[in-house]
N, C-alpha and C positions, 0 to 999 in steps of 0.2 A: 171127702174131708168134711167135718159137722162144724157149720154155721154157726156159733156162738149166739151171733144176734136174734135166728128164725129158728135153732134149735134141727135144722134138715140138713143133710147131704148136699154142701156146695158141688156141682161139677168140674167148677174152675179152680185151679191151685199153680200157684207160681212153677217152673220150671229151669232146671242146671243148665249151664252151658256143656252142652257132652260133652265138646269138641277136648274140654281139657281131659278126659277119660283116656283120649287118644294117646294123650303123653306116654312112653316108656317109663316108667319105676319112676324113681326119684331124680332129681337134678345133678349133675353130676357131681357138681363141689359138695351138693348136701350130703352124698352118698359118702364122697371122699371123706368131710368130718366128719361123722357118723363112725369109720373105719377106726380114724384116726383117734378120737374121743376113746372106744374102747379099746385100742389095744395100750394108748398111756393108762386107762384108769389100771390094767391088767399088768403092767410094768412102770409103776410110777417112778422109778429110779433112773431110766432111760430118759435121757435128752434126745426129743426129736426135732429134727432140723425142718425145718417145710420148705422147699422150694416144688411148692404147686400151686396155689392159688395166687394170681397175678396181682399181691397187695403190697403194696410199697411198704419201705423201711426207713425210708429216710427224714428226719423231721423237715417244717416247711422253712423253704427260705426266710433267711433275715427281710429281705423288703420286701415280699409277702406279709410277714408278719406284720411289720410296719404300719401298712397300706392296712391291715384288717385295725389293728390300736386306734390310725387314726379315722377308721370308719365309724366304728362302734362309740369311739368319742364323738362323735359327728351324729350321733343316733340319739346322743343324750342334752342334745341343744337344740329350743324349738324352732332356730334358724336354718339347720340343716337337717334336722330330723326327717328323712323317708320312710313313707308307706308302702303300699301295694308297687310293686315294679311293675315297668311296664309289663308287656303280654311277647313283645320280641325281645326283652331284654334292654339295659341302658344304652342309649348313644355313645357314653364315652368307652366301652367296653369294643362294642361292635364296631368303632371306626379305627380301634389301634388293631384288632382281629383282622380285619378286612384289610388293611397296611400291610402289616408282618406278615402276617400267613399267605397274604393270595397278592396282592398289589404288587409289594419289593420282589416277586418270582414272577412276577409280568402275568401274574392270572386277573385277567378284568371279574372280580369278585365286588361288589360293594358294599357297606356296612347295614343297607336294609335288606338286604339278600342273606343275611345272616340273624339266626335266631338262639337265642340266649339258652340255655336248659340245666339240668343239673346231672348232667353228665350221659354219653353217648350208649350206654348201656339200654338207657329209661326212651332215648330219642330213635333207636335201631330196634326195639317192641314198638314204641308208640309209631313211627311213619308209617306203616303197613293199614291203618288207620284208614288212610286219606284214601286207598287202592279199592277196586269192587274184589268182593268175595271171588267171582269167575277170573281172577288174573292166575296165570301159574307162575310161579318162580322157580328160579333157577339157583344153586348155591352151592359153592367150594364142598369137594370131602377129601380130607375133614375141615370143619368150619365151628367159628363160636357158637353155640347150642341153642343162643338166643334168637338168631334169626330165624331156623325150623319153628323152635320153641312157639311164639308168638305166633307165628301164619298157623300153626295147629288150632291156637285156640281162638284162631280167627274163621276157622274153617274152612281155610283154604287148600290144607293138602291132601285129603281124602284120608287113605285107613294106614294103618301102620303094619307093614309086614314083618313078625318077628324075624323070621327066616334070614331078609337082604338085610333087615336093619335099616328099611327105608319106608318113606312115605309113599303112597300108591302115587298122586298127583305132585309131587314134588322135582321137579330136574336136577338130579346130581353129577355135578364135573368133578371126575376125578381128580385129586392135585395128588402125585403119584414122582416117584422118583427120578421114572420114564421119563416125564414129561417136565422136568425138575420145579413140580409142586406150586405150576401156575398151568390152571385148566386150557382144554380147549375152547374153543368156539364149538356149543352144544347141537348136537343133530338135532333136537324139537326144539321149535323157538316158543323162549319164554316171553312175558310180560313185564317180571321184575327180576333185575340181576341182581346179587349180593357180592360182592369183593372186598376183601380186607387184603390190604398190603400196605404195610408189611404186617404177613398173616399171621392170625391168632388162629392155630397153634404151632405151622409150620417154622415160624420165623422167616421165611422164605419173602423175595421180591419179586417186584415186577419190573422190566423197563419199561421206558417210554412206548416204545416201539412197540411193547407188546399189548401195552394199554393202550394205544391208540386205536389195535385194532379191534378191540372191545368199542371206544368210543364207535368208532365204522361203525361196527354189526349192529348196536344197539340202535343208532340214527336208522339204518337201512330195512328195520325190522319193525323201529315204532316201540322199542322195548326203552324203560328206564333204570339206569344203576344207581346202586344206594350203594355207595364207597364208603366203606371204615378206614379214615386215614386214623388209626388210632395213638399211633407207634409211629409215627412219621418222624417224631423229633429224634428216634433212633437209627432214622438213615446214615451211613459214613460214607457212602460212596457217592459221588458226584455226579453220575449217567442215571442214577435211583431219582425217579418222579415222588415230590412230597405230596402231590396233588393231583387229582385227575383232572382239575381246569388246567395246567399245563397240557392234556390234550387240546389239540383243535375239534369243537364240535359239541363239546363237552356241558356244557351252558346250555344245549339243549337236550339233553339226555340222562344227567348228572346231578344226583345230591348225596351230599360228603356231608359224613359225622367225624365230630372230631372232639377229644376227651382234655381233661387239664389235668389227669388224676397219673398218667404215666409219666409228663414231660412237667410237672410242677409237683406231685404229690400228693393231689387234692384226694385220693380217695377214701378221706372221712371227712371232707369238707364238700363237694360234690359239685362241681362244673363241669358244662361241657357246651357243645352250638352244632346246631345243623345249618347247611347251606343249603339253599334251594334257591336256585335261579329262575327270575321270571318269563326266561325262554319258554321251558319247558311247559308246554300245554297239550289238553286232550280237549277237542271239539270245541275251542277256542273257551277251554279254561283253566287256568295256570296255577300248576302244584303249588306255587307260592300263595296265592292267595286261598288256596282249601288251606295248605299247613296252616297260614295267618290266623283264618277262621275257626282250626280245633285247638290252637296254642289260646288263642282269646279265651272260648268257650272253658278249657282243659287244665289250663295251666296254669298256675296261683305266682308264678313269676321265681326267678330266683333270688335272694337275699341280697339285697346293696352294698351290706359286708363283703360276703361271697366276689359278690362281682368288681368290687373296688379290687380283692385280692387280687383275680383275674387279670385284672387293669395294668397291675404289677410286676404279673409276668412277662409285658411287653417295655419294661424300664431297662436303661442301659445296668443298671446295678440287677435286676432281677434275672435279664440274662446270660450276664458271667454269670451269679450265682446255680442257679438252672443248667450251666454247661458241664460246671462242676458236679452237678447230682447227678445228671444223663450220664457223663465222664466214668461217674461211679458205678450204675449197676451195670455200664459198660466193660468195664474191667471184668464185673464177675462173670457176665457173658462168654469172654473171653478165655478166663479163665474155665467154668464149667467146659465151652468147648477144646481146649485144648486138655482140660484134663482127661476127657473122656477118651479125646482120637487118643491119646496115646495110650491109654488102656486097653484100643484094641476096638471100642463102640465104633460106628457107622454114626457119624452126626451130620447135622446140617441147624441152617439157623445160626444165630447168634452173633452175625456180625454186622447186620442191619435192622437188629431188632432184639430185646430183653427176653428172647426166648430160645430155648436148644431144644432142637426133634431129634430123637434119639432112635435107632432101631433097636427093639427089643433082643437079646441074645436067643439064641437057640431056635427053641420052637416057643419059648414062653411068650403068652396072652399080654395085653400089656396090662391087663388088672393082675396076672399070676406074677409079674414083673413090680407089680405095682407092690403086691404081697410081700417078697423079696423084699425091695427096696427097702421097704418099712421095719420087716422083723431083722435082717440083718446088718444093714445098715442103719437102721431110725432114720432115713432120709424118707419125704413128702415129698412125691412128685404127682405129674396128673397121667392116667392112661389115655393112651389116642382112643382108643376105642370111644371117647365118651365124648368125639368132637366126629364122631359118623366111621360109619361102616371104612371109608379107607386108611383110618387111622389106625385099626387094627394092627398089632404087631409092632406098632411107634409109640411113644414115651415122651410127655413133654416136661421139662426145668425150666425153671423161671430164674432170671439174676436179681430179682425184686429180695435177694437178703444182704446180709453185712458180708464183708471179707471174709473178717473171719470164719461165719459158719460155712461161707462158700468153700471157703478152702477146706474147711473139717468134712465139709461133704463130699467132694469129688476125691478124698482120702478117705475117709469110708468105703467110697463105692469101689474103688483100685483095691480096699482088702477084704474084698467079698469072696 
């Protein structure tokens, strides 16, 4: 490369991160618009329905709303006007979170144990952060895309085998029908475990009992889990843990991400909070204070708008209203799964969680299913294929639309 300044051949020049080379093709929802993009520009008269991408439909609550009015009034008077947030996020936010979510379920959680962010998506890439390059992890198949994603272009999982459709250095637990779609305890022990429940994209739970023995193995091994309780506020049954500190043990083993964009709406407003408890230490130093330390360094804080909303969703008026929306893409849940069983589909999901696992008919792929779905019904769903190698031949719907198109869609797919 020629020196500008000496007019010679520099030897040094900046250099890529490979690791992101490693990725497979495209992202999966990119690939999925991209699909979807040209087959409306190619039938622009076709109404298509989307129930694939996990994006809410419902506007935000009234005292949401509210609470942001009276914020952003609150922004424009130099007696309460806020700058820069904190770096963990506000105290009044984190002590009604720490309350509701963990304290009133008897999990000893406290409000500085809890860190503020803009939702669990951005905090499930960035924690892998804090981990050394040599840790291996371990992670559900199929699983959100995001947690492979990010340790790839951390360089953590070694090469990508077209062939399995897996990472060479990556631990994958089947979640398999067998086993109804909650892993085992893996023969090579990892360093960092991934768990989502209730799972994106299975919809599938966990009990207590079965998460406890994850809390066990991960204490006995020295391994740490990163819990996506993402979907939690979609629990209906009463033996379903909303929380992995409801295990015993858990406080030292345990950090739970948790989102505001499923169970308030937020996702074009963007909230969300990591827990990290200051148990958990490696060589007497505690995840909490590295997180503290890359959130300081990292993180520009979320908006006091934002988080006043947040604030909101713990008010006795914001959680009727909030019961009512949950209530709502609960129904369509309901309904997508019963319209399908009676069509004759193989479902699961949907009754603890805004998502339906579907097995694909026949011998169709779930992207050649996916093809289908589209041209012949205009219905948008996602292919398992594109959440790991065991999703293959699974199908996932989201309840994240109105009635009405739910019902237009699961009548659709009945006259295919």
């Amino acid at each position: 490369m020629m020196n500008y300044k000496t007019g010679k051949e520099d030897e040094s020049m900046f250099e890529i991160n490979r690791n992101y080379l490693k990725l497979p093709g495209n992202y999966l929802f990119s690939t999925i618009a991209k699909k979807v993009a040209e087959y409306q520009e190619a039938n622009k008269e076709k109404e298509i329905i989307r129930l694939g991408i996990g994006d809410v439909t419902r506007p935000l609550a009234p005292a949401i709303l509210e609470a942001m009015h009276k914020a952003v009034d609150e922004m424009g008077c130099a007696e309460t006007f806020r700058g820069y947030a904190p770096e963990q996020g506000y105290q009044f936010l984190r002590t009604v979170i720490a309350k509701n979510d963990y304290q009133d379920r008897g999990c000893r959680i406290e409000a500085d144990e809890i860190f503020i962010s803009d939702g669990a998506k951005c905090d499930s890439g960035n924690i892998q952060e804090i981990f050394a390059k040599n840790n291996k992890i371990a992670v559900c198949d199929p699983v959100y895309p995001v947690y492979v994603d990010t340790n790839v272009m951390a360089g953590r999982t070694g090469k990508f085998d077209q062939k399995t459709g897996k990472f060479d250095d990556v631990i994958y637990m089947p979640c398999t029908r067998e086993n109804h779609f909650v892993p085992e305890l893996p023969k090579e022990t990892p360093d960092i475990i991934y768990l989502c429940f209730p799972n994106n994209p299975t919809g599938e739970v966990i009990t207590k009992e079965e998460l406890q023995r994850w809390v066990d193995y991960a204490n006995k091994v020295g391994a740490v889990i990163i819990y996506d309780a993402a979907y939690e506020a979609y629990i209906t049954q009463e033996h379903i843990p909303h929380s992995i500190y409801e295990c015993e043990g858990a406080r030292t083993c345990a950090i739970e991400l948790r989102s505001f964009s499923k169970n308030a709406g937020f996702t074009g407003v963007r909230l969300g909070f990591t827990v990290v408890p200051k148990e958990i230490n490696r060589d007497g130093v505690s995840l909490h204070s590295l997180w503290f330390r890359r959130q300081g360094t990292k993180y520009n804080g979320t908006p006091y708008i934002v988080q006043r909303a947040g604030e909101a969703v713990y008010s006795e008026k914001g959680k009727a209203q909030l019961r009512e929306q949950i209530g709502y893409y609960q129904e369509n849940a309901k309904m997508i799964y019963k319209g399908l069983k009676d069509t004759g589909y193989t479902v699961y999901g949907g009754v603890n969680s805004p998502y339906v696992w579907m097995k694909t008919p026949g011998t169709k792929t779930s992207w050649e299913f996916f093809d289908t779905l589209l041209h012949e019904a205009n219905v948008v769903g996602t292919p398992g294929s594109g959440f790991g190698p065991c999703g293959e031949g699974y199908f996932r719907l989201t309840a994240f639309g109105t009635h009405e198109n739910t019902k237009k869609a699961i009548e659709r797919i009945k006259n295919m």
